[in-house]
C-alpha positions as CSV (number, residue, x, y, z in Angstrom):
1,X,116.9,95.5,74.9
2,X,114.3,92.8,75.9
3,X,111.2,92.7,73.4
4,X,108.9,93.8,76.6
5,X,110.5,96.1,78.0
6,X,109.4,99.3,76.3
7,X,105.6,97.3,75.9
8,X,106.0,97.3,79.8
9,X,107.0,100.9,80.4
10,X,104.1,101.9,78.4
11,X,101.9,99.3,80.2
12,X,102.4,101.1,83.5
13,X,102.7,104.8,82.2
14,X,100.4,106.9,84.5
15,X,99.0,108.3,81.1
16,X,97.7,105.2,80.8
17,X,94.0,105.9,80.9
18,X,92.9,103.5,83.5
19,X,91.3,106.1,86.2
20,X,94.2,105.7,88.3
21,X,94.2,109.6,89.2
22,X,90.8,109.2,91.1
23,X,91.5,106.9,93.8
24,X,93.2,107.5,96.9
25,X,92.5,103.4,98.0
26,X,92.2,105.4,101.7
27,X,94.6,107.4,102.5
28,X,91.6,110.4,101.8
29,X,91.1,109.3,105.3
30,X,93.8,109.6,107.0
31,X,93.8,112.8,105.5
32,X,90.8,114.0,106.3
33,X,91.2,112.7,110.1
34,X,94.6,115.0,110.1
35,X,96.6,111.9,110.8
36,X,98.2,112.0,107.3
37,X,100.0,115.5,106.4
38,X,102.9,115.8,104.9
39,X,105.8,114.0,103.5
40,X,106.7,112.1,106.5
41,X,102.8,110.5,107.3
42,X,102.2,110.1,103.9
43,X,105.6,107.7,103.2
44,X,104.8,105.6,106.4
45,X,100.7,105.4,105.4
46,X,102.3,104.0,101.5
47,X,104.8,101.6,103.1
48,X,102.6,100.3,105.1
49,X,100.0,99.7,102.2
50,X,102.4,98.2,100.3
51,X,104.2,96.0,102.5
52,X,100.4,94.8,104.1
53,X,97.9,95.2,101.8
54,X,99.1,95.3,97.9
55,X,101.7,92.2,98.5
56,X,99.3,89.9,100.5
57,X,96.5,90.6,97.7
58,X,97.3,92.3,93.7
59,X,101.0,91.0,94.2
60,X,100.2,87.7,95.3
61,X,97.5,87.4,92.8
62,X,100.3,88.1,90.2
63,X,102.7,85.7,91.7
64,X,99.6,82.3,91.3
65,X,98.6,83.7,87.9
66,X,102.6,83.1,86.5
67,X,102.8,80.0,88.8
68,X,99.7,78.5,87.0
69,X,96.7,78.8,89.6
70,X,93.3,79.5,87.4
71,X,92.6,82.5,86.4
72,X,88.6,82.2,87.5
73,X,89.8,81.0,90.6
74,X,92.1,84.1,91.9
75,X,89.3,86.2,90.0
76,X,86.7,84.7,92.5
77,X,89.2,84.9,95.5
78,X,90.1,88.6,94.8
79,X,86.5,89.6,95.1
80,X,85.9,87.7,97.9
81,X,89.3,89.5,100.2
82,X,88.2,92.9,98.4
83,X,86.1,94.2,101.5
84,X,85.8,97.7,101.4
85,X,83.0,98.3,98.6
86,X,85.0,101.1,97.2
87,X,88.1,99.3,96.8
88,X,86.6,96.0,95.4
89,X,84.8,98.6,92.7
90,X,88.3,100.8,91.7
91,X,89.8,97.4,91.3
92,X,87.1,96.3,88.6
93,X,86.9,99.8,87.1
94,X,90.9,99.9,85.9
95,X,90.7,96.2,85.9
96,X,87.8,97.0,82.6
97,X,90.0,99.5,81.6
98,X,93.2,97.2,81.0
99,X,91.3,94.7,79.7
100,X,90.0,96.9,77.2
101,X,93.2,98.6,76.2
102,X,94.9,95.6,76.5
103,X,92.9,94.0,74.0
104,X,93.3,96.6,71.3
105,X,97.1,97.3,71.8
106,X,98.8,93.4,73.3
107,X,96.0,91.5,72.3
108,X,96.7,87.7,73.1
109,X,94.6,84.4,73.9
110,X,95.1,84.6,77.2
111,X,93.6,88.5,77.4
112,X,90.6,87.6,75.2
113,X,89.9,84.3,77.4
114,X,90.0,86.4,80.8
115,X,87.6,89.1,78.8
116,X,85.1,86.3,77.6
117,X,85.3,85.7,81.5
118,X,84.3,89.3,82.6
119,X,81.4,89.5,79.7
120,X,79.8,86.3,80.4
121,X,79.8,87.2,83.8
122,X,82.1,84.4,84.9
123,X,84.5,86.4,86.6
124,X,84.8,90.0,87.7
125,X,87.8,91.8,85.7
126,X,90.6,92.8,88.6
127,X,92.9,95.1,87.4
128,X,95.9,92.9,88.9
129,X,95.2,90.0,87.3
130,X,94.4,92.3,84.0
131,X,97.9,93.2,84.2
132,X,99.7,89.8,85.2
133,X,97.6,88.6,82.0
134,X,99.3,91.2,79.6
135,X,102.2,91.0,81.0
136,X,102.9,87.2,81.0
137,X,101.4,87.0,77.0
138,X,104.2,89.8,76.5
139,X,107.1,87.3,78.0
140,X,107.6,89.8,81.4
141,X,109.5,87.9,84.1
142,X,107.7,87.2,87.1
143,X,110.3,89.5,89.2
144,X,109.7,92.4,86.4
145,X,105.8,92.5,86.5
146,X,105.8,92.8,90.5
147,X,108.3,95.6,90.5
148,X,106.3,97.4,87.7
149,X,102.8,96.6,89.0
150,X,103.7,98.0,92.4
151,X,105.5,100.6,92.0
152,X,103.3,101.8,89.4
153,X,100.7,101.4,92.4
154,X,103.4,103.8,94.5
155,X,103.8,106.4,91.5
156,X,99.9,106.6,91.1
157,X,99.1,107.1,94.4
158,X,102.2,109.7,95.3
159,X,100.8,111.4,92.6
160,X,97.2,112.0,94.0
161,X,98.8,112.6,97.2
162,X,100.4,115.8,95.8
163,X,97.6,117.0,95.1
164,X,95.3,116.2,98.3
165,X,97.7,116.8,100.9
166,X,98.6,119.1,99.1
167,X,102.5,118.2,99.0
168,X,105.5,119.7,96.6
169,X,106.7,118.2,93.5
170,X,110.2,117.6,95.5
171,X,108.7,115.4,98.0
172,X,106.7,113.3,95.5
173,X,110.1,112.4,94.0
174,X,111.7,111.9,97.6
175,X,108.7,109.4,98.4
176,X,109.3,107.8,95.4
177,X,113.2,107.4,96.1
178,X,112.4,106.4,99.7
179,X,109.6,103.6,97.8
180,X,112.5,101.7,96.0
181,X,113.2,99.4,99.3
182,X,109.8,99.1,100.4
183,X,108.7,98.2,96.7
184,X,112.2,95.6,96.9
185,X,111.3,94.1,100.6
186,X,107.8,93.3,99.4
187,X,108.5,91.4,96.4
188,X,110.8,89.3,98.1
189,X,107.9,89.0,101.0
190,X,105.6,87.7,98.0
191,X,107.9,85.0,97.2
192,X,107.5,83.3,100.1
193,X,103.7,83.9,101.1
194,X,101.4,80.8,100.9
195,X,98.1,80.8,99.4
196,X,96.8,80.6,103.2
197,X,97.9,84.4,103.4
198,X,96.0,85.8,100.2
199,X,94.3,88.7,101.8
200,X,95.6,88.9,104.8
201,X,95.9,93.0,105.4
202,X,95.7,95.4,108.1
203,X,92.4,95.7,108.9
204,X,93.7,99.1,110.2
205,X,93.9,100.2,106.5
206,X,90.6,98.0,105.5
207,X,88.4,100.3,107.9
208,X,90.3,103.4,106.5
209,X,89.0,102.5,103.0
210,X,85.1,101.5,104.2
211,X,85.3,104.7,106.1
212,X,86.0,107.0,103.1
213,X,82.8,106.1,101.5
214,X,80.8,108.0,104.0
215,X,83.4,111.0,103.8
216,X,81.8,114.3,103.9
217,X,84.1,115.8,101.7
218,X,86.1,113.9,99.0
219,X,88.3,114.4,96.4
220,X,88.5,111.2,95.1
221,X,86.7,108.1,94.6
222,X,88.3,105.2,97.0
């Protein structure tokens, strides 16, 4: 067994307490407009997200952190492609969490430099780039930390789809199942993105997310 690999598992645990549960990054709207409904809308709304909106932004982000690009810079550069306020905000919210957690259970020099950052206002605190930071200082290869990050993403948000849609414990597992190639397809799409398409999602899925935060009724925060 690799030295990370149960470090890593319990880095991307959904009992990790990083507020996960309460963010829906705007599928709440899709919901709410009747578009998304069961298990069939609900898989083509999370490939979509994944293959156009977490691989040009948190799995790029990972991919420059392990190639070497500064840390403040892809800080700076995350906050700036974050547009929807509620996004940008659930980001920096389990971004804070990581960092702290991170900090008293794989404490490193990298972690402590990217929370001196975050507390002297230098940079922002993205959850992404919390993660790549842990998992780099814990020896992850690059391959490993995208597969985990995202489909740690896709776990988190199946899960809160469950619940709002509502769907059946069976289909969760089915979306998840159905994930694995979408999850695959994007981290090879990662390896070949140029810094020229950081940020580049759907702006289909961007409106979604600065819709929700004039939803009448919502059951979650993003």
């Amino acid at each position: 067994m690799s030295s990370y690999q149960l470090a890593l598992q319990q880095l991307v645990d959904s009992a990790l307490p990083t507020g996960a549960f309460a963010h829906s990054l705007g599928f709440e709207t899709y919901i709410d407009r009747e578009l998304l409904f069961d298990e069939e809308s609900f898989g083509l709304w999370l490939r979509a997200f994944v293959s156009r909106s977490l691989a040009y932004s948190d799995g790029l982000a990972i991919r420059f952190l392990y190639e070497g690009v500064d840390l403040w810079e892809l800080d700076a550069l995350l906050s700036a492609s974050l547009l929807p306020r509620e996004v940008r905000e659930a980001s920096l919210k389990m971004g804070g969490r990581l960092l702290e957690i991170g900090a008293e259970v794989f404490p490193s020099a990298a972690l402590e430099l990217y929370r001196d950052l975050v507390t002297s206002g230098r940079a922002a605190g993205h959850q992404p780039l919390a993660f790549a930071v842990v998992a780099r200082s814990l020896g992850v290869p690059l391959q490993e930390a995208l597969a985990a990050y995202l489909f740690a993403t896709v776990m988190s948000l199946t899960q809160n789809a469950v619940r709002a849609i509502p769907l059946g414990q069976n289909a969760g597992q089915r979306i998840l199942r159905k994930a694995h190639d979408d999850v695959a397809a994007a981290i090879e799409a990662i390896a070949h993105l140029t810094p020229d398409d950081f940020g580049a999602v759907s702006p289909g899925l961007e409106i979604s997310q600065m819709r929700h935060e004039r939803q009448r009724a919502r059951m979650f925060m993003s």
